[in-house]
N, C-alpha and C positions, 0 to 999 in steps of 0.2 A: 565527507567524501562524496557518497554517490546515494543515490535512492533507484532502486529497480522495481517497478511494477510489474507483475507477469497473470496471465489470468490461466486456471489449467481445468480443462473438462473433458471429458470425454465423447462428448457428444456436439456433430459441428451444427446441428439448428439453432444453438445457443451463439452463433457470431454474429449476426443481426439484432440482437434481444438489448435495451436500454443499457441492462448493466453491463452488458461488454463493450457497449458504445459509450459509459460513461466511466465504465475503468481505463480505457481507450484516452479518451481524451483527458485524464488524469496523466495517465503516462505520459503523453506528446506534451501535455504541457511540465513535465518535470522535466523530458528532454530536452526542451527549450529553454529551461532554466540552466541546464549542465551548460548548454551549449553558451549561455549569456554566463559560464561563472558566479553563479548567483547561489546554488549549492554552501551550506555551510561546512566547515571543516571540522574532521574527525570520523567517526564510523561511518559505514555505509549499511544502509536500511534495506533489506530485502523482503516484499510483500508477497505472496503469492493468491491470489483470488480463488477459491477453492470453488467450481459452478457444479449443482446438480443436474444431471443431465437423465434421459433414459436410459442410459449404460451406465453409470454409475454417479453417483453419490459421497460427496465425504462421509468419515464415518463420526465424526466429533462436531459439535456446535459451536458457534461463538469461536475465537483466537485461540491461538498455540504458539507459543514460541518455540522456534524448528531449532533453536541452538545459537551459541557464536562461535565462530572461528578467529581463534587471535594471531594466525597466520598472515590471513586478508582481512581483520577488522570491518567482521560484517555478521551482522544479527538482521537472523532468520524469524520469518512470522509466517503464520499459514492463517487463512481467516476463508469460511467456510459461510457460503451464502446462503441465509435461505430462498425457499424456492418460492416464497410471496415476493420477496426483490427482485425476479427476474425480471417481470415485466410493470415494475411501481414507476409511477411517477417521480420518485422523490429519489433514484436512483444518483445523481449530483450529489446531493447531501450526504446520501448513505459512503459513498467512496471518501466523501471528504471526513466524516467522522469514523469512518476505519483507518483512513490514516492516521487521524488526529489520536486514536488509540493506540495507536502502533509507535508513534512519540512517546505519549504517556508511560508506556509499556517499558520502552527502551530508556527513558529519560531513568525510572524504577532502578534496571537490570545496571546501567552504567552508575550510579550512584553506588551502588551495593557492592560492585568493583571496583568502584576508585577509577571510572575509566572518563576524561572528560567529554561532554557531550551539549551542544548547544541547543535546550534545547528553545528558547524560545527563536532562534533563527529556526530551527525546521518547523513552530506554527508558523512563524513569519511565511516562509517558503509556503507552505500547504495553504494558507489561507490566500495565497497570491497567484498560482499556478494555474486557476480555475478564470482570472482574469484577462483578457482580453487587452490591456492597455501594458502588459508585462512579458 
């Protein structure tokens, strides 16, 4: 179905900082792929970027899966930044192998259900969304 990227902090000095420019441009380019139909079929993936900020902080490390809903057929992830990746270099990488975990994660959860899920079209997807020629 769909893939939703969302980034949530509490603090707004963090909208200029690499990783929100690089979860940013994750999401526009997943947007681009809805909009080109290029989206594989079945669940819809929901990510949320959990950012530490002065005001608050998550309170867990590393991924969570926030649930599924078999209403709307959509599994929920939370994934919790740390605060050395705000300003890394390698912040490109790091969003693409949070997703690529959040596959993994889901590919797991849907197997275990009997629920079908493509998953090698969403590395196909994830590893292509970051290009430039797509």
């Amino acid at each position: 179905m769909t893939l939703h990227i969302s980034i949530a902090t509490a603090s707004s000095e963090l909208g200029d900082t690499p990783i929100n420019l690089a979860i940013t441009k994750m999401a526009a380019g997943v947007a681009k792929a809805r909009s080109q139909k290029r989206l594989p079929a079945g669940p819809t993936l929901d990510v949320s970027f959990l950012l530490p900020g002065k005001l608050d902080k998550p309170e867990f490390s590393g991924m969570r899966m926030g649930g599924y809903t078999h209403d709307n057929n959509i599994l929920f992830f939370e994934k919790a930044v740390p605060e050395g990746m705000i300003y890394s270099e390698q912040v490109d990488d790091y969003v693409a192998l949070v997703l690529q975990d959040v596959i993994a994660n889901a590919h797991s959860f849907f197997a275990d259900h009997h629920i079908s899920f493509d998953t090698k079209a969403w590395e196909s997807l994830v590893g292509s969304v970051g290009d430039p020629d797509h």
